[in-house]
DRENSEKE-624674 format. One record per residue (C-alpha): residue in three letters; x, y, z. Coordinates in steps of 0.2 Angstrom, whole numbers, plus 5000, padded with zeros to 4 digits. Layout:
N
ALAXYZ...
// end
This chain:
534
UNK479247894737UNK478648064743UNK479448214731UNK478648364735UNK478948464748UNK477348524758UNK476348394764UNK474748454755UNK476248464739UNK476248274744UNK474548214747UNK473848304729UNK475348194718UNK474748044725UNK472748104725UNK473348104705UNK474447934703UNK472847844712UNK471247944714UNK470047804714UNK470947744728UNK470147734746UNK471047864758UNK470247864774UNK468947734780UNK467547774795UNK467047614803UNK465347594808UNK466047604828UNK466647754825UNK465347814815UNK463947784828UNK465147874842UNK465448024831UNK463848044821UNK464748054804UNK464447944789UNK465347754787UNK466247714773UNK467847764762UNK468047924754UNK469647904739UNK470748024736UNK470248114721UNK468648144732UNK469548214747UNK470448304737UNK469048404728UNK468548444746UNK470348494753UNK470248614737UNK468548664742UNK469048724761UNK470448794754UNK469348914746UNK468348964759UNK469948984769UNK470849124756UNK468949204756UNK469049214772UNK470549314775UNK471649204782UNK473449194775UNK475049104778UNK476149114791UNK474449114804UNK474148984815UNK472248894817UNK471948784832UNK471048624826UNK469848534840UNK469048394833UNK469448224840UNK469948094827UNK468848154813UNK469348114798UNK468848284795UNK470248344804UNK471748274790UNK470548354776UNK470548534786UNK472348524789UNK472648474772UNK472048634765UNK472648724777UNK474348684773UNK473948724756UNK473848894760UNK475248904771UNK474548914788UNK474948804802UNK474048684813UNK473948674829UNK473148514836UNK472048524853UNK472148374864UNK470248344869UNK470548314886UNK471248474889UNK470248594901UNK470348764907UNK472048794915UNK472948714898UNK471648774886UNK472248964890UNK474048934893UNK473948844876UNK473048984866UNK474049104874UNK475649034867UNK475148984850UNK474349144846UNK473049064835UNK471949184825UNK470549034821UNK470048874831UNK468948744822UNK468148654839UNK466748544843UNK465048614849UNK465148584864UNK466948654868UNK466748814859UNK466248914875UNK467648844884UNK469048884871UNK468049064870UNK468149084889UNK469949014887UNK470549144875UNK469749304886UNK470549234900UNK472449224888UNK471949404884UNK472049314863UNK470849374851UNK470049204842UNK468949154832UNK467949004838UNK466848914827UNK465748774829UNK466548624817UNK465348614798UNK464848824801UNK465648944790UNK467149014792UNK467149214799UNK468249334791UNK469949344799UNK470249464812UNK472249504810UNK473449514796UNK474749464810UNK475749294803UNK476749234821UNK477049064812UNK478049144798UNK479849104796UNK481149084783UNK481748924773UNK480348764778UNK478748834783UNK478048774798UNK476548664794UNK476048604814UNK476548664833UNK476448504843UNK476348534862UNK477348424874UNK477548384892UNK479248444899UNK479948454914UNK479948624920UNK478048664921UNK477148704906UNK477248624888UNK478448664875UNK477648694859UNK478648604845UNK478748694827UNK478448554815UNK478848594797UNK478248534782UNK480048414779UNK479648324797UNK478048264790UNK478748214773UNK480448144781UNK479248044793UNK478247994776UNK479947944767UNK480547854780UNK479147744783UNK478847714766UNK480647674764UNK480947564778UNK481547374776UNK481247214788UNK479547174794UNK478747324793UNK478947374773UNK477747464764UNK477047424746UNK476247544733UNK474947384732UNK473647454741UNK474147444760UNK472847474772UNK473347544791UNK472447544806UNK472547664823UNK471847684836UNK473047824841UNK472648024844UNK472748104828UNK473548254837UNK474848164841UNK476348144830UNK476547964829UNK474547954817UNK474948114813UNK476748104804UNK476847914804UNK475147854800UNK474547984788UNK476148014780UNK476347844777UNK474747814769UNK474947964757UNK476947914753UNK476147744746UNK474347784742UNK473747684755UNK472047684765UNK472247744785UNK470647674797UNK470747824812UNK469547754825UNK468747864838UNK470047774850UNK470447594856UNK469047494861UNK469847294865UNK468347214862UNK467847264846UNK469847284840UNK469747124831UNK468347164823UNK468647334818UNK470347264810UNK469547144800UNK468347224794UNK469547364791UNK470547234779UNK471947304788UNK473647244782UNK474647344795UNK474247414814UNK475047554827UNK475147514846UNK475547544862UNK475947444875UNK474347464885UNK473747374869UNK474347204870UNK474047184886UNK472447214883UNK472047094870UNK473046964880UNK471946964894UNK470246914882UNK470146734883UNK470946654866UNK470046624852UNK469746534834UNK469746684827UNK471346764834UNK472146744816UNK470846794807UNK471546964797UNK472847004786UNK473947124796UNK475647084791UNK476347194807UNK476347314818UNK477247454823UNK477247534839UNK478147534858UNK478347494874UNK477347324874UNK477747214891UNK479247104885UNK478546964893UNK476946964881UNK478047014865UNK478346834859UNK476646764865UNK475646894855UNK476546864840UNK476146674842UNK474346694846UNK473946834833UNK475146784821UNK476346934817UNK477547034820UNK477847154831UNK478947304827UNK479547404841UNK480147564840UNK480847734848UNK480247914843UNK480048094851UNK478848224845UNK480448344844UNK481548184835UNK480348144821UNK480748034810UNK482648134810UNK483148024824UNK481747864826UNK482647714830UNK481647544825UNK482047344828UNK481247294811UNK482547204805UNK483147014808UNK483846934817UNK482547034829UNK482647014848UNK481046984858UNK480547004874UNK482047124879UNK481347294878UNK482347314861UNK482247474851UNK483547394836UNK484847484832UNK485147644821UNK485047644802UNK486247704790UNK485247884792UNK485347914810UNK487047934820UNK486647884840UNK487547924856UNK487447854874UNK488447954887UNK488547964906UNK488248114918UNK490048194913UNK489548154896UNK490748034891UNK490247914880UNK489647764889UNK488747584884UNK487247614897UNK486647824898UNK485847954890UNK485447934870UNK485948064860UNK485548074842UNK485648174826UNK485448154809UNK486848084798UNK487348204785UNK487748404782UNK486248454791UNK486148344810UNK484348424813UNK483548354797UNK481948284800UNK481748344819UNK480748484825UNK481548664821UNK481448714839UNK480448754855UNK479148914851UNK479649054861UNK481048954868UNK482648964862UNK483548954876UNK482848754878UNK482948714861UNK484948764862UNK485148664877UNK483948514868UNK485548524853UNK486848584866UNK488648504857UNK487748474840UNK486748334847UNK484948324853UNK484848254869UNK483348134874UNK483348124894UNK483147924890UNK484047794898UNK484647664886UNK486047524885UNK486747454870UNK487647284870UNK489147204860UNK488047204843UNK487347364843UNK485647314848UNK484847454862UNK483847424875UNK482647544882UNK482947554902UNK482147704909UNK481847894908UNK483048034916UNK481848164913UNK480648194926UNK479048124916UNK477648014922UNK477047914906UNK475447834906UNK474647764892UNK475747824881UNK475447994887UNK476948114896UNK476448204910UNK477548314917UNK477448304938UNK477948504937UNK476248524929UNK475148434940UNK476148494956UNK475548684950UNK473748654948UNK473348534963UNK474448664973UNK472948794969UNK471648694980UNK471248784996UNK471448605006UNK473148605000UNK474648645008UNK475948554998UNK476148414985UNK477348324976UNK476948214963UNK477948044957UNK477547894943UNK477147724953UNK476947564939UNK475447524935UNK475147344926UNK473947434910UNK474447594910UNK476347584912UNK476547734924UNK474847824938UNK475047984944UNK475347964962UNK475248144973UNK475848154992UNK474748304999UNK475048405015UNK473348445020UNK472848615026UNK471648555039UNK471448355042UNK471348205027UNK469948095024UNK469547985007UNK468248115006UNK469248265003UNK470448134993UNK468848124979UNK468548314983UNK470348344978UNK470348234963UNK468548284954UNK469348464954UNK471048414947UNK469948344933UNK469248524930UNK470748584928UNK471948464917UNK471748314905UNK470948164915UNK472548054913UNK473448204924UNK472448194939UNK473248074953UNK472847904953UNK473447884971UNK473348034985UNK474247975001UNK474248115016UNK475748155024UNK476548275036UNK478048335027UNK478748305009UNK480748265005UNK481548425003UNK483448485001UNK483948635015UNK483348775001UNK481748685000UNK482148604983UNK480948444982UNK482148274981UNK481448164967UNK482648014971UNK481748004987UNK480048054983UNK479847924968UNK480347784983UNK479047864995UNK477847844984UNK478247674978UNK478247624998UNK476647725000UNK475847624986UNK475447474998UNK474947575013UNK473247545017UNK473047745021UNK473247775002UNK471947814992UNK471347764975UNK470847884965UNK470847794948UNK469147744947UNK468847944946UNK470147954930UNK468747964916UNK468648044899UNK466848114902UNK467648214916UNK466948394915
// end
C-alpha cells in the first residue's frame, strides 16, 4: 500500500523495499521500433537515474510549480523523466504524438510550458508551434542537455496537493480541456488498484503487467504505473498494440496481468485459434468496452478473465466503477457496480433520479472530489458546471437494474470514440471548415465493427464534389489534427440539418449520417487514416 504522498514520494519507498526488482521491461518489438536497448532496468537502478535527471533539472534552473511538456511516445524513458520531475515539484504535461500543428499551438499556448523534452524529429514542429502561441519554450531534442531555464514564472503552482500532470481531453465545445492531475489522483489510482478484490487482485509477489496503451494517457499512466509501483511490480509499455505478435510479447513478457480496449479482443478473435492460445500466465485483464458478444468466447479460448470497467480522465480512480467481483455478468456491457468508496447517481433530463440516465458520481466521504481531477485549467466556469449540485456529472448514459449491476448504454455528450480515443466533432468541424473547398460540415460517429465509432463528415462543397477532392480534403485534415480525427467517411450534400438560428441538429445529423453510410456516393476515406501521416 502506497503511503507517501507524491508519486516520486511513492515510487522511491518501493525502489527501497525491492530494489533488485525488475521495474520496467523493453521487449525486443519495441526495442527494434524505438532504437533503445531490450531488457529490464530494477528499481534501484531507475532510481539512481531519476536522482540523476533530477540533478540536471535543479541545475538547470527549473523549479516547482513549472510546467515541462513531455513528447516521447511510450519510452520508458518518459516515466523516469517524469519521475524526477515530480521530484522537484514541476508538472508534466504529456504530448499525444499524433498531435499536429493546429493542436500542438492551442496546447502550448494553454499549458504555458517553460520546457518540452521531444523527439528529433518533432522538435521544429513544436518550435514553430510555440512562435505561432506567441509561448516562450525551450525545446530539446530527447538524450541532449538540458538549457537553462528561461522564466522564474511557476503557472502550475497552487495550494494544498501539488499538481503533478495536466492531461488534455476532448470536450464538446471545440477545444480540449486540460485536466490538473495532482499528486493524490495518481496515488488514489495506485491505492485503488492495489487494493481491489475479485479477479483482478494485486500481490506484492512480483506481478508483472503488460499494455499496450498510450502512456499519455491516464489509464497506463495512473493505472498501470501506479499499480506496479503500489506492489513493486514490473510494467511491459510496448511501442503500441501489434495482434500478431501480442501473444508473444505477453509471454515472453511473463506477464501475469494485461490492460485492454475493446478494439483489442476483437482483434485477437479474428486470428485463426491456436494450441498455443493458453500458453501464458495472465491471470486477467483489465480494460473496457470489449463487444459483449466476444466477452465469454475470449475468456474461453485464452483462458481468463476479463475485467471490465468504467473511468474518465477527470474521474480518476475517485469515481472508477469496475465488474471485478462474482457473481460477474458477461456479455451485457456490465461496468459492476460501485464499491464501498464510490457513491453513484443516474438521473434524467430534469435531474430526477432515474434507473436509465446520466451517471453521476462522487466520492464517498468528507471530501466528494477525492481522487478526481482538481479542475479544468483556466476553466472554472466548466469545472463548476462538471460538480454542479456536489456531483460530477459524466454525460454517460447508463442503466442499472434490480441488483445494482450497471450497464453502460451510450454517451450524451457529443463525442465520437474511436479506438478508445474521444474526439470531439466541434474540433474536427473547426479545422476542416478552414479548407478553401469547403463551404460547410458537420461531423457525426457512424459504428465501425474495430474501431467502435469513425468520423463521418457531411461537406457542403464550395465548387463541385468528386472522390478526388474527398482525398484532397482528407490528406490536409491529417496536417492539421491527430490521424484518428480526420473523417473516415465524406459524403457531399447540399444542405446540412440546421434549427431556424442556424444551430446544427445533432439528433438528425447522427441519422443522416447513419443513412448516408450505405450510399454509394459516400466516400471512404479510412484507408488515408495512418499514423505516419505528416
Amino acid at each position: 500500500m502506497i503511503s507517501s504522498d507524491t508519486v516520486f514520494g511513492a515510487f522511491s519507498d518501493s525502489a527501497a523495499r525491492w530494489p533488485e526488482r525488475p521495474f520496467l521491461n523493453v521487449m525486443p518489438e519495441t526495442a527494434n521500433i524505438y532504437e533503445i536497448e531490450a531488457g529490464e532496468i530494477t528499481y534501484g537502478d531507475a532510481l539512481a537515474q531519476v536522482q540523476s535527471y533530477a540533478t540536471q533539472i535543479s541545475a538547470a534552473g527549473y523549479r516547482k510549480g513549472q510546467r515541462v511538456m513531455l513528447l516521447l511516445e511510450n519510452r520508458p524513458s518518459y516515466f523516469l523523466w517524469w519521475l524526477a520531475f515530480n521530484k522537484i515539484g514541476i508538472s508534466v504535461v504529456p504530448i499525444n504524438p499524433d498531435l499536429r500543428a493546429a493542436e500542438l499551438s492551442y496546447m502550448i499556448g494553454h499549458a504555458e510550458p517553460v520546457l518540452a523534452i521531444a523527439l528529433e524529429n518533432r522538435c521544429d514542429e513544436l518550435r514553430e508551434a510555440a512562435r505561432n502561441a506567441g509561448t516562450p519554450l525551450n525545446v530539446i531534442q530527447f538524450g541532449d542537455p538540458l538549457p537553462n531555464a528561461k522564466t522564474t514564472v511557476c503557472i502550475a503552482t497552487r495550494e494544498g496537493d501539488p499538481e503533478a500532470a495536466l492531461l488534455y481531453t476532448s470536450g464538446t465545445t471545440g477545444n480540449p480541456k486540460g485536466c490538473i492531475l495532482t499528486n493524490e489522483y495518481f496515488i488514489e489510482a495506485g491505492r485503488w488498484y492495489s487494493s481491489a478484490t475479485g479477479i483482478c487482485a494485486l500481490n506484492t509477489d512480483g506481478e508483472r503487467m503488460i499494455t499496450p496503451l498510450p502512456i499519455f494517457h491516464m489509464n497506463a499512466m495512473a493505472f498501470s504505473f501506479m499499480a506496479m509501483i503500489a506492489v513493486g511490480g514490473c510494467l511491459t509499455a510496448l511501442d503500441r498494440f501489434h495482434p500478431r505478435s501480442w501473444w508473444t510479447s505477453v509471454r515472453e513478457s511473463k506477464a501475469t496481468c494485461l490492460h485492454y480496449l475493446g478494439v483489442m479482443p476483437s482483434m485477437l478473435m479474428s486470428a485463426v485459434a491456436s494450441d498455443e492460445d493458453k500458453n501464458h500466465t495472465v491471470r486477467f485483464g483489465f480494460g473496457a468496452g470489449i463487444d459483449p458478444k466476444l466477452h465469454a468466447s475470449f475468456e474461453e479460448r485464452f483462458g481468463f478473465p476479463l475485467s471490465e470497467g468504467w473511468a474518465m480522465t477527470e474521474t480518476g480512480a475517485g469515481g472508477t466503477i469496475c465488474a471485478n467481483r462474482e457473481p460477474r455478468v458477461i456479455g451485457k456491457s456490465s461496468i459492476g457496480s460501485p464499491d464501498e468508496k464510490v457513491e453513484a447517481r443516474l438521473v434524467d433530463d430534469t435531474g430526477n433520479d432515474c434507473e436509465h440516465g446520466e451517471l453521476l458520481v462522487r466520492a464517498v466521504g468528507p471530501n466528494p472530489r477525492k481522487g478526481f481531477f482538481a479542475g479544468y485549467f483556466k476553466n472554472e466556469v466548466a469545472t463548476d458546471e462538471a460538480w454542479q449540485g456536489g456531483w460530477f456529472h459524466t454525460g454517460d448514459i447508463v442503466r442499472r437494474e434490480a441488483d445494482g449491476m450497471m450497464y453502460f448504454v451510450d454517451r450524451k455528450k457529443n463525442v465520437i470514440r474511436r479506438s478508445g480515443e474521444n474526439i470531439a466533432a466541434v474540433e474536427v468541424e473547426s479545422a476542416l471548415a478552414k479548407h478553401p473547398a469547403i463551404a460547410g460540415v458537420a461531423v457525426a460517429a457512424v459504428p465501425d465493427e474495430i474501431r467502435g465509432d469513425e468520423v463521418f463528415a457531411c461537406i457542403i462543397p464550395k465548387m463541385g464534389a468528386s472522390r478526388e477532392l474527398a482525398y484532397e480534403i482528407t490528406q490536409w485534415c491529417l496536417t492539421q489534427l491527430a490521424y484518428y480525427k480526420a473523417p473516415g467517411y465524406i459524403a457531399f450534400v447540399d444542405n446540412l440539418p440546421v434549427t431556424a438560428t442556424q444551430k446544427l441538429q445533432r439528433a438528425t445529423l447522427k441519422t443522416l449520417a447513419n443513412d448516408l453510410l450505405g450510399d454509394s456516393n459516400t466516400i471512404d476515406t479510412r484507408h488515408l487514416k495512418k499514423r505516419s501521416a505528416a
